[in-house]
N, C-alpha and C positions, 0 to 999 in steps of 0.2 A: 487376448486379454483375459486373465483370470475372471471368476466372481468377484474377489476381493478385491482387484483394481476398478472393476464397473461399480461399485457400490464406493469405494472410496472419489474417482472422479463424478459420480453421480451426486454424491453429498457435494464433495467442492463444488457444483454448479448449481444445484441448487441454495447449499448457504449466500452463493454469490448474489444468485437472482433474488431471492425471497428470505434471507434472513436463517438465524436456526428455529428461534419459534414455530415460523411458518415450512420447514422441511420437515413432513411428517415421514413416519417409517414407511408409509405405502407411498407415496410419491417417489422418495428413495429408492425402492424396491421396484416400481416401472419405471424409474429413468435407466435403474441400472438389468435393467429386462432378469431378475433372477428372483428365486423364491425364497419368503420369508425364513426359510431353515439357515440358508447363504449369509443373510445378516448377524445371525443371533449363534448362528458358529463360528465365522470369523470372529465380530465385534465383542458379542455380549449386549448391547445396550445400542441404543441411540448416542447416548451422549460419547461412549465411547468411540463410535464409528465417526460422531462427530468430529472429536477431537482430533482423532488421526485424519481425517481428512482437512480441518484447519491447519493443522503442523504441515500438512503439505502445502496447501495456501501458501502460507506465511514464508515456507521457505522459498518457495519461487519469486513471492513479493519482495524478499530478501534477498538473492540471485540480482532478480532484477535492478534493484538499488545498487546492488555490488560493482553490476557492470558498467551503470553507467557513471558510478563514482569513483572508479577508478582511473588511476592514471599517474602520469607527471605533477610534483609538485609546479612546474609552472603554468600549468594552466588548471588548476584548483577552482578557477574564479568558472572559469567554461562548463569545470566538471557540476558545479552547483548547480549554475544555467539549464546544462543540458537535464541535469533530475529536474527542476521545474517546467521543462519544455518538452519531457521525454512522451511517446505516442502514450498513450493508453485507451482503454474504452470506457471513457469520463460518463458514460450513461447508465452504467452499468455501478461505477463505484470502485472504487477500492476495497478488494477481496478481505481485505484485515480489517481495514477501516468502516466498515459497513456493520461489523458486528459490534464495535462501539457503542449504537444506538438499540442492540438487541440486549432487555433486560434479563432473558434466558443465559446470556454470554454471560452477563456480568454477574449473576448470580452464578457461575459455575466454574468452580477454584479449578479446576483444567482448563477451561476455553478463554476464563479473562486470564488467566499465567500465560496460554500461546498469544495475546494479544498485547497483555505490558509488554512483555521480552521484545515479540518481533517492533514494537515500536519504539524499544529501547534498543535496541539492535540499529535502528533505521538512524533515529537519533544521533546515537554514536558515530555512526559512519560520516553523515554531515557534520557534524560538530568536529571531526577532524580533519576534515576537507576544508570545510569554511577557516579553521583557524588555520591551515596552508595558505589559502588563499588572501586573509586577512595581514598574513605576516610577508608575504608576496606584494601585496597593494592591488591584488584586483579587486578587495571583496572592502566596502565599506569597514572602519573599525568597527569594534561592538565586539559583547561580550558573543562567543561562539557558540556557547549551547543556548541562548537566547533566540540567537538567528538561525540555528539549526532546528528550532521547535516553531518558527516563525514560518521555516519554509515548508515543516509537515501541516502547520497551519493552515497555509493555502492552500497546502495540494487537499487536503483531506476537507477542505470548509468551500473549496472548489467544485470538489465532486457536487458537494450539496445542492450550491447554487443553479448546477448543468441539471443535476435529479427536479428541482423543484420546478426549473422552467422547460426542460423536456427537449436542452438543445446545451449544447458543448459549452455556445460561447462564453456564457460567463467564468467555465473555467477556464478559456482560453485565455479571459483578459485580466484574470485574477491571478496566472503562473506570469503572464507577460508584464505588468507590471509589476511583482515582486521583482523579476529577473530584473528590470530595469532601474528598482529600488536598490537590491544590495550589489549592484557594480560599481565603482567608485566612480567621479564624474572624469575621469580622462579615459575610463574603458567606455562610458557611453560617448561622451563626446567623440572616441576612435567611431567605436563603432555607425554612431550619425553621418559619420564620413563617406561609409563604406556605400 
């Protein structure tokens, strides 16, 4: 692995863990075992190394979304599901969504632009899953992009819940009841069957 990929996955672990406020240039520079000349020739800057290492975030966060919402228009209602059900490491946070609460991010027209996009990106992808699924009948009526900012809701107000109390569950029962919220009542009732 180059310097420049160690300092870029070292930044993505660190923004993960501890925010960008809190990833300073030396913490960056021993996760990624290399010397401060390695940063400041690649990157230029902190913010920049930042950036490009959230762009990588975001697109794997994005990847990940892709995969699991793709599919058959006939099961749209499953592919939603499965994004509210999908593993993650809920203790940890959401790689994008984590920086929402970082006033550094939001001050900074590169790091809050990779964070509206890839959540306008996320967005989009459910808001035309859910309206498959909607015009299908598995997914409750409703407006689409309402319910598609509903489901980043939970997941993203989910993490909070597991962060604050130092344990999964609550996001466990804040994706499982959405899931159980926007199926319409003859997919749950199929499903109570099962």
């Amino acid at each position: 692995m180059t310097s420049q990929d160690r300092l870029l996955e070292a930044t993505q672990e660190l923004m993960w863990e501890r925010g960008y406020a809190s990833t300073s240039p030396r913490k960056i520079l021993d996760r990624a075992e290399v010397g401060q000349g390695s940063m400041y020739h690649h990157f230029g800057s902190k913010e920049v190394l930042a950036a490009a290492a959230f762009e990588r975030s975001a697109a794997a966060t994005l990847a990940r979304a892709e995969s699991v919402l793709a599919g058959s228009e006939e099961d749209a209602a499953s592919r939603v599901v499965g994004y509210l059900l999908a593993q993650r490491d809920v203790l940890l946070g959401c790689p994008v969504g984590r920086m929402a609460s970082d006033p550094d991010v939001l001050a900074s027209d590169s790091l809050s632009a990779i964070l509206r996009t890839t959540f306008a990106q996320v967005r989009a992808l459910l808001t035309e899953v859910i309206a498959t699924g909607i015009a299908a009948g598995g997914l409750r009526a409703a407006d689409p992009a309402e319910l598609a900012d509903t489901v980043l809701a939970v997941v993203q107000g989910g993490y909070v819940l597991a962060r604050a109390e130092g344990d999964a569950e609550p996001f466990e029962r804040a994706v499982r009841g959405a899931a159980a919220m926007l199926r319409t009542d003859g997919e749950r009732g199929d499903r109570a069957k099962r």
